[in-house]
C-alpha positions as CSV (number, residue, x, y, z in Angstrom):
1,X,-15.1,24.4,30.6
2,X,-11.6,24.3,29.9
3,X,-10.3,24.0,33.9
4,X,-13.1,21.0,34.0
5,X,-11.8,18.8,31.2
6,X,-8.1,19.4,32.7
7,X,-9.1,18.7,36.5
8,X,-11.2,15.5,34.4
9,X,-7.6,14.6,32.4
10,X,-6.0,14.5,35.8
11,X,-8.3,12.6,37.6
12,X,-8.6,9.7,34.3
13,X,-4.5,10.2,34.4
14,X,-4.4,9.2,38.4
15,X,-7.2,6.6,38.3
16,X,-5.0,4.2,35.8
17,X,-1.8,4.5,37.7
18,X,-3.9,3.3,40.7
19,X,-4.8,0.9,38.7
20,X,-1.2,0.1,38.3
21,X,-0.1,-0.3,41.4
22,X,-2.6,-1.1,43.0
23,X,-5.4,-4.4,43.2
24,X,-8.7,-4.4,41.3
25,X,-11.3,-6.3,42.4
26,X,-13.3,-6.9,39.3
27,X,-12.1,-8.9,36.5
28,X,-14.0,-6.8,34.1
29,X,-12.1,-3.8,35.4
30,X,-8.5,-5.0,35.4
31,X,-9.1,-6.9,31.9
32,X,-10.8,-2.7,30.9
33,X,-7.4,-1.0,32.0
34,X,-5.0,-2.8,30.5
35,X,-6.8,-2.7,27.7
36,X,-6.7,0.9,27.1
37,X,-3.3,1.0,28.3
38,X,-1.8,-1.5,25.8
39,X,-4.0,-1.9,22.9
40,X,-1.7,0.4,20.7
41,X,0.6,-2.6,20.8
42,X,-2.0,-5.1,20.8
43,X,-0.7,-6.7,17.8
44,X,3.0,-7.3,18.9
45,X,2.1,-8.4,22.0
46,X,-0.3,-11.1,21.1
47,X,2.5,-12.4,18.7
48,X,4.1,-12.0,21.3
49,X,2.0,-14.6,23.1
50,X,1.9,-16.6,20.6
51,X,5.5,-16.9,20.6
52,X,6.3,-18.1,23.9
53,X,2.7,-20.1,24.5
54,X,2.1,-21.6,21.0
55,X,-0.8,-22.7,21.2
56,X,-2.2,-26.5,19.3
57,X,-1.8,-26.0,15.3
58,X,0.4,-22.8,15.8
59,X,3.7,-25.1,16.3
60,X,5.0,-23.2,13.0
61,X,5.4,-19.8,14.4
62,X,8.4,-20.0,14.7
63,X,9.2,-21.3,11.3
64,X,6.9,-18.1,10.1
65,X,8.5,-15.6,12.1
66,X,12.3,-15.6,12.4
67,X,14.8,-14.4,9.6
68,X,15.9,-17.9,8.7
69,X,13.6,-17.2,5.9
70,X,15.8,-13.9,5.0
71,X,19.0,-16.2,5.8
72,X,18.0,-18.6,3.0
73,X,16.5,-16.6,0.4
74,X,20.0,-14.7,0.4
75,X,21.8,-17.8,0.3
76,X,19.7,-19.3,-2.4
77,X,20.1,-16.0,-5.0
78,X,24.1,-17.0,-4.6
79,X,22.3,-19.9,-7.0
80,X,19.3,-18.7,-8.6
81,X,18.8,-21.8,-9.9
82,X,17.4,-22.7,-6.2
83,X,15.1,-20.3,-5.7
84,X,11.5,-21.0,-6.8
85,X,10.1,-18.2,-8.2
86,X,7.1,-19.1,-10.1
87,X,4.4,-16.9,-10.5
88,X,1.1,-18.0,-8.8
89,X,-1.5,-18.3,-11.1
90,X,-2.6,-15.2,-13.0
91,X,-0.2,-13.1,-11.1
92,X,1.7,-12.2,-14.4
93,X,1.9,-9.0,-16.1
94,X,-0.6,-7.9,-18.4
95,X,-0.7,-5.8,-21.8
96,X,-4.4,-4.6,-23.1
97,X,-4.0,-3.0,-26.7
98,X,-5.8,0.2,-27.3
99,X,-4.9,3.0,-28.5
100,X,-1.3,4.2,-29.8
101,X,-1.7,7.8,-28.7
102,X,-2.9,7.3,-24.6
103,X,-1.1,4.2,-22.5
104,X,-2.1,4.1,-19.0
105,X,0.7,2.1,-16.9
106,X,-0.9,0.4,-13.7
107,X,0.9,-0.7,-10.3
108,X,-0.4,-2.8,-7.7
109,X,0.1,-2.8,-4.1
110,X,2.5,-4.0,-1.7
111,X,2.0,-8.3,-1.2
112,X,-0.2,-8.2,-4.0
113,X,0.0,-8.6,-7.9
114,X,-1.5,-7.1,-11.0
115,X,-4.5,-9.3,-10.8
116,X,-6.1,-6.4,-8.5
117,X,-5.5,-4.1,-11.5
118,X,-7.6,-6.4,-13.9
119,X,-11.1,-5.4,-13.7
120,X,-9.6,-1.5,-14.1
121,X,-7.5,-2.4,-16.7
122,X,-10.3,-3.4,-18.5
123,X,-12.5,-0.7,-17.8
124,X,-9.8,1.2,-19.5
125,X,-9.2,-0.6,-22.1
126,X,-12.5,-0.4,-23.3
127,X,-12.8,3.1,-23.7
128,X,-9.8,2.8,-25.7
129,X,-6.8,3.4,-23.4
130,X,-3.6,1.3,-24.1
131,X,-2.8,-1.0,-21.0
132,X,0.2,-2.3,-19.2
133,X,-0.2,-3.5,-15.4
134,X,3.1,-4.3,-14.1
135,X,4.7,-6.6,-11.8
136,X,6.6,-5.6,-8.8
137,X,9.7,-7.4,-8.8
138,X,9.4,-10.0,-5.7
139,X,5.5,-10.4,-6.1
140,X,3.6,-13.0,-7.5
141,X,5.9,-15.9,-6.3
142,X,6.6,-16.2,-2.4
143,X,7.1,-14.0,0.4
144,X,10.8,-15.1,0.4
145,X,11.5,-13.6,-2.8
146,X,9.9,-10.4,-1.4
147,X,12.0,-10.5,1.4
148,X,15.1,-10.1,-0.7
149,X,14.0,-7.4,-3.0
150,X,14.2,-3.0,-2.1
151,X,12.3,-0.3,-3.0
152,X,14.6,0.4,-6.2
153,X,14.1,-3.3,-7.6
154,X,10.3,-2.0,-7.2
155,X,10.5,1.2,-8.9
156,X,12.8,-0.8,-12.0
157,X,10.1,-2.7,-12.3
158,X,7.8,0.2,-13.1
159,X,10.4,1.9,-15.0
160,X,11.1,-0.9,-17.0
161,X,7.0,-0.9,-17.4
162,X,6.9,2.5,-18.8
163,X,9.9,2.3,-20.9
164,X,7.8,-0.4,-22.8
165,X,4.2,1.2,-22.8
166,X,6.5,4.8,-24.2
167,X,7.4,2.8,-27.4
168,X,3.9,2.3,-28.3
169,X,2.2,5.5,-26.5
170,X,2.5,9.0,-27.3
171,X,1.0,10.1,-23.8
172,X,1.4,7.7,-21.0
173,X,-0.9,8.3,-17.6
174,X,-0.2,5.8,-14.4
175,X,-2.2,4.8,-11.7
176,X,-1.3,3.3,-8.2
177,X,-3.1,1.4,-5.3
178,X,-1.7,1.6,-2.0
179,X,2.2,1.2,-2.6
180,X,2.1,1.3,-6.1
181,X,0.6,4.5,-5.9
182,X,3.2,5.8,-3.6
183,X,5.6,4.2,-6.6
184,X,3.7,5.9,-9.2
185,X,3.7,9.4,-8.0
186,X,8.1,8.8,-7.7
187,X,7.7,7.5,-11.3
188,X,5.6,10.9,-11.8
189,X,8.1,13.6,-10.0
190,X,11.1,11.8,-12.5
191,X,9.6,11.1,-15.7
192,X,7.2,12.5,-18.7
193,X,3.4,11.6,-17.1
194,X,0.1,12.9,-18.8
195,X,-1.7,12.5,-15.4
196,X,-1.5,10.7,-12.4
197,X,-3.8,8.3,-10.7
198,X,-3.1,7.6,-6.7
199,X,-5.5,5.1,-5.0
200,X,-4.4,4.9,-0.9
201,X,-1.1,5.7,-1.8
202,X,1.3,5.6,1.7
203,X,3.1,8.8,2.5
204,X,2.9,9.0,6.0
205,X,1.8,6.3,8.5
206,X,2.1,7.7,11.5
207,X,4.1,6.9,14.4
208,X,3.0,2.9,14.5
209,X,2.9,0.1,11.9
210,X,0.4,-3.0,13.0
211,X,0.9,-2.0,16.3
212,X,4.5,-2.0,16.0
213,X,6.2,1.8,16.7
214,X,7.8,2.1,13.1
215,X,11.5,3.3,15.2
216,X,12.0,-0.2,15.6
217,X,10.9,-1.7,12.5
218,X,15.0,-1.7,10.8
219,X,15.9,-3.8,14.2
220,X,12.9,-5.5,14.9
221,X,13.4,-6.9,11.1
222,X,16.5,-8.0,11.9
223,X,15.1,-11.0,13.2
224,X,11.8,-11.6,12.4
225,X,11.0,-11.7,8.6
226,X,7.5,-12.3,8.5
227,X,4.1,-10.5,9.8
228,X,0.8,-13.0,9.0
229,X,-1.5,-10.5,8.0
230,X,-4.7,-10.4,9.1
231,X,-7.5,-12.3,7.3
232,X,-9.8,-9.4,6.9
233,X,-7.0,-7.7,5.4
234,X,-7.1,-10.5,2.3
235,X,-10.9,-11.3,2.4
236,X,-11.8,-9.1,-0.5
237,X,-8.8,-10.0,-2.3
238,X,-10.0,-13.9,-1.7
239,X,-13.7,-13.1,-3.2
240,X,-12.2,-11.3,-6.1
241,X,-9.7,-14.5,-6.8
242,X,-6.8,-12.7,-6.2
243,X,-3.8,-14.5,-4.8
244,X,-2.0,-12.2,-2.3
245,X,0.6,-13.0,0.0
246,X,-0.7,-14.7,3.5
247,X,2.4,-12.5,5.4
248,X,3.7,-9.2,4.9
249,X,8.1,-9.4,4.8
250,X,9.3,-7.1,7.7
251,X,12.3,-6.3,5.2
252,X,9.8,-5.1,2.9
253,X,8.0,-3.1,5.2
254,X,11.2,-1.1,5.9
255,X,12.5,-0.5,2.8
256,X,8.4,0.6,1.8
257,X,9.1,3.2,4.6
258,X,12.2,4.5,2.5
259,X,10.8,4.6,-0.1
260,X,7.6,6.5,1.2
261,X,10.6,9.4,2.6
262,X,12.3,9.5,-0.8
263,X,8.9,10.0,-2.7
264,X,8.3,12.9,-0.2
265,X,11.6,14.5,-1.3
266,X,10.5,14.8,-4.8
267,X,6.8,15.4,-4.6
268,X,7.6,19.6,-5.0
269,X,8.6,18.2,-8.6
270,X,5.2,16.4,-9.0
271,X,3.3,18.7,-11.9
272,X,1.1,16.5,-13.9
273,X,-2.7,16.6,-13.6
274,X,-3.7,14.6,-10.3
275,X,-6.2,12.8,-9.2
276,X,-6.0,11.7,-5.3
277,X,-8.4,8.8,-4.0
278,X,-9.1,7.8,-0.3
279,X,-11.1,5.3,2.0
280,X,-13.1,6.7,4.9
281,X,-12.4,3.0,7.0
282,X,-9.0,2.8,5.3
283,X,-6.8,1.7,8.7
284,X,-3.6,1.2,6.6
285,X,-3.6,4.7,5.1
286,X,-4.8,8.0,6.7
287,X,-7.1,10.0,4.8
288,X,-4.6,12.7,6.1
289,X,-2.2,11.5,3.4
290,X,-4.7,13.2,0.6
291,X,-4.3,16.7,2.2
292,X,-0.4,16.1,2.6
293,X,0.0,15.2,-1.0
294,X,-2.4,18.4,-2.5
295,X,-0.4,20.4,-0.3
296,X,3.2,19.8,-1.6
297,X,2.5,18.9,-5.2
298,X,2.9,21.3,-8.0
299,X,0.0,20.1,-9.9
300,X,-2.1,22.5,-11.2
301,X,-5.1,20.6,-11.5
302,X,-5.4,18.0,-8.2
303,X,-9.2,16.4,-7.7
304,X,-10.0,14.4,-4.4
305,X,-12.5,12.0,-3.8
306,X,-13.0,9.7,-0.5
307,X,-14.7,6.5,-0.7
308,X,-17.2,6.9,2.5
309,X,-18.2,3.0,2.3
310,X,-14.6,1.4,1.9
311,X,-11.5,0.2,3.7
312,X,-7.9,0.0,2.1
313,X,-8.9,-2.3,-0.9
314,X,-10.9,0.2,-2.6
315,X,-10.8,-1.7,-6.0
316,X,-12.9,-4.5,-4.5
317,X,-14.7,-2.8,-2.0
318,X,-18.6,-1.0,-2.1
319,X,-17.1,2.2,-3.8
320,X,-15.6,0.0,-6.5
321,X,-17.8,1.3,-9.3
322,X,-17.8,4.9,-8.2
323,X,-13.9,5.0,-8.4
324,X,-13.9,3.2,-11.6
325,X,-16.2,6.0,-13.5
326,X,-14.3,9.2,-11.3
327,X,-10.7,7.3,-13.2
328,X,-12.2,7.4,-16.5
329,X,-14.0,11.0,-16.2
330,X,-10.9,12.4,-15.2
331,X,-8.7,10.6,-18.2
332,X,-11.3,11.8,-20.5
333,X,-11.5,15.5,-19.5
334,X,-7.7,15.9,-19.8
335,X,-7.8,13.9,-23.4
336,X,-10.7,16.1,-24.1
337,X,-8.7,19.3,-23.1
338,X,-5.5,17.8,-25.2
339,X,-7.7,17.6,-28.4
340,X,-9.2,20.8,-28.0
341,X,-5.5,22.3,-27.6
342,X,-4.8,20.8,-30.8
343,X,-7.7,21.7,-32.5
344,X,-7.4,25.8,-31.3
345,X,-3.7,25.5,-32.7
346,X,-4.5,24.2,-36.0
């Protein structure tokens, strides 16, 4: 078996560099090789495409594309009074009051803003918890203010967020979709947390980013700011009302990459309780990122749970309620288990 799927490996390997080289007759054919030889860099190279052939109604690719965005947002914070920043509408922070002994602190995701956290918050709320969602620094107004933020203006921004809900809150849990996850679980590794909440959180991509390798991402950013994201990518966000950015900043990408390698460094000094959430059709995040984090965490209690009927955007998707009640069972076991501490002391 073994010497017939090598002799078949070589024979598949042989065929497509004929292929290559050499005519095909059938459109269907040709159009059926190059697919499977390029479609892990599908994306770039129809933006490529786009690029040179701009097509009717696409005359602002450039505009979208290049780092003349980069070049003036840096120019315009040498006068802040230039830059617009407004928030779009109800992408501000938000403050639920519960309870003074448990605060949960909530971080959205990369080109998005607290509004995804809302319904959760909520949820929360009602059973009593303190709540404070956060707003990443550079979210919430334009992708040109994004563009001129880092990973440390991000993790401030939750600092700053926790440093408020610990005035108020004897015991303070967080919980993080997608980047903000990744941002809670630094947070976690670096400060007093009661338990820890991670929802998609990126750790490790992979070798490609959106079809781009991620070697050339600090370069390739060097030039081109913006990445439109894909609709499908925003749909969910769209029926839920929530305003996320239409492009993804390149700049942003890269310094989300640093900041995924620097939470890696200090996930060995990760120890409170754990909860780790992932999507079956998730193509940003691979459910491989679950194992990686049980693996290196110190944790002694770490739960897992995959959401088998959604994609990335797991607090809008069909799994939606079932994350929403695993979040509050596990939050209530651990207060549960802190009362009952308290009690056998006394």
């Amino acid at each position: 078996m073994f010497l017939t799927n090598l002799a078949q490996s070589y024979i598949e390997f042989f065929r497509w560099i004929k292929h290559l080289f050499l005519p095909i007759n059938d459109t269907l054919d040709h159009e059926k090789v190059y697919k499977q030889v390029l479609s892990p860099y599908g994306n770039f190279l129809r933006w490529f495409h786009r690029l040179l052939f701009p097509q009717r109604g696409t005359t602002t690719v450039l505009k979208v594309m290049f780092n003349i965005e980069s070049l003036s947002a840096y120019i315009h914070n040498l006068r802040p009074s230039l830059v617009d920043r407004s928030l779009i509408d109800s992408a501000q922070p938000f403050h639920l009051e519960g309870s003074t002994e448990y605060g949960i602190l909530l971080v959205h995701g990369y080109c998005s803003n607290p509004a995804e956290m809302r319904e959760l918050g909520e949820v929360l709320n009602n059973k009593g918890y303190t709540v404070e969602a956060v707003l990443l620094k550079g979210h919430g107004t334009t992708v040109r203010d994004l563009t001129t933020t880092d990973f440390i203006d991000w993790y401030e921004s939750v600092l700053q967020g926790y440093d408020k809900l610990s005035k108020t809150c004897a015991n303070i849990s967080i919980l993080g979709h997608s980047m903000g996850g990744t941002l809670s679980l630094l947070l976690a590794a670096n400060r007093d947390v009661k338990a820890i909440i991670s929802l998609c959180a990126p750790l490790d991509l992979g070798k490609l980013y959106h079809g781009l390798p991620i070697p050339i991402l600090p370069s390739f950013s060097k030039f081109v700011s913006k990445w439109p994201r894909k609709k499908g990518h925003m749909k969910l966000h769209d029926k839920a009302g929530v305003k996320s950015y239409r492009a993804s900043s390149l700049p942003g990408v890269v310094e989300m990459f640093d900041l995924m390698e620097v939470t890696r460094e200090d996930l060995k000094k990760v120890e409170a309780p754990l909860l780790i959430v992932g999507a079956k059709y998730d193509h940003h995040v691979p459910l491989s990122n679950i194992s990686l984090l049980e693996q290196v965490v110190k944790s002694k209690r770490v739960e897992t749970f995959t959401a088998t009927k959604s994609g990335h955007t797991v607090l809008f998707d069909q799994d939606k309620e079932e994350i929403f009640q695993k979040v509050v069972a596990f939050l209530e076991s651990l207060k549960q288990n802190e009362e009952r501490l308290e009690t056998d002391g006394e």
